[in-house]
N, C-alpha and C positions, 0 to 999 in steps of 0.2 A: 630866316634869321633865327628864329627859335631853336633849331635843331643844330645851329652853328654853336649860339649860346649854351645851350643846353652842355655840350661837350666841355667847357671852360668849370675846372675846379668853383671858380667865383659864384657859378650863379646854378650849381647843383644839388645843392639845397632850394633850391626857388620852386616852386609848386606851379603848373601851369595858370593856375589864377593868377597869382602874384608876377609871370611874366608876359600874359596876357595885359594886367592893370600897367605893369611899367609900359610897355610898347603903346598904349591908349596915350597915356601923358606923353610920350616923345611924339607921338600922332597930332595931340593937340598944339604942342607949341610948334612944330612942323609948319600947320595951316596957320596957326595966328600969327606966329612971327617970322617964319623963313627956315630955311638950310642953314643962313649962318647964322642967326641968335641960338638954333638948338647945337650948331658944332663949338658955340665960343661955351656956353653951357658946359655941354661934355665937356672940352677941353680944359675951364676951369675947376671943374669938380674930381677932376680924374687925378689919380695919387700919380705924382711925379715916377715912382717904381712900374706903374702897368701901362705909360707911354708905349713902349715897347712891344708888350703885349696887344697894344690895342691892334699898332701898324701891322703886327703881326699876320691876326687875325683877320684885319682887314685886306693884307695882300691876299689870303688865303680865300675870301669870298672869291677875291675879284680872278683867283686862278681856277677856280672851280670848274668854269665851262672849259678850262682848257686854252681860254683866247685871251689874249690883253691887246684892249683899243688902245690906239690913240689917246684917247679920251681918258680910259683907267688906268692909263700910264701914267698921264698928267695928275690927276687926282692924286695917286700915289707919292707923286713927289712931291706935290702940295701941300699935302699931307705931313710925309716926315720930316717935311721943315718946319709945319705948323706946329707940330708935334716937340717939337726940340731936337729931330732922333739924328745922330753922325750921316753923314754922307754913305760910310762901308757897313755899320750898322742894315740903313734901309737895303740898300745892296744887297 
């Protein structure tokens, strides 16, 4: 995850402490409160302009092995609707 982020204009300025300490707090509400209080979080704090970008990036993890399950297919489109993003857009 780090070396994904690391690549993103946004968070190239970040110093490995500073993205160490974020990823610790998405760690924490993770266990204390679930997958989806930390995705409704992200999703409300995220500038309407880097929807896009995020689904982006996020198909991009998920092509990395080369393989799309079942499973990170679904995700994906769960995703771009969560997201707000068009149908040919996520496409």
């Amino acid at each position: 995850i780090l070396s994904a982020l690391s690549r993103i204009k946004l968070f190239r300025s970040y110093s490995d402490e500073m993205m160490s300490e974020m990823l610790d707090k998405l760690l924490v509400i993770l266990r204390r409160e679930g997958i989806n209080a930390l995705f409704n979080t992200a999703k409300e704090s995220l500038p309407h302009e880097l929807r896009e970008a995020v689904f982006v990036i996020t198909a991009d993890l998920v092509l990395a092995d080369g393989i799309v399950t079942q499973e990170e297919q679904e995700f994906l489109s769960d995703l771009y609707q969560a997201l707000g993003i068009t149908t040919d857009i996520a496409t």
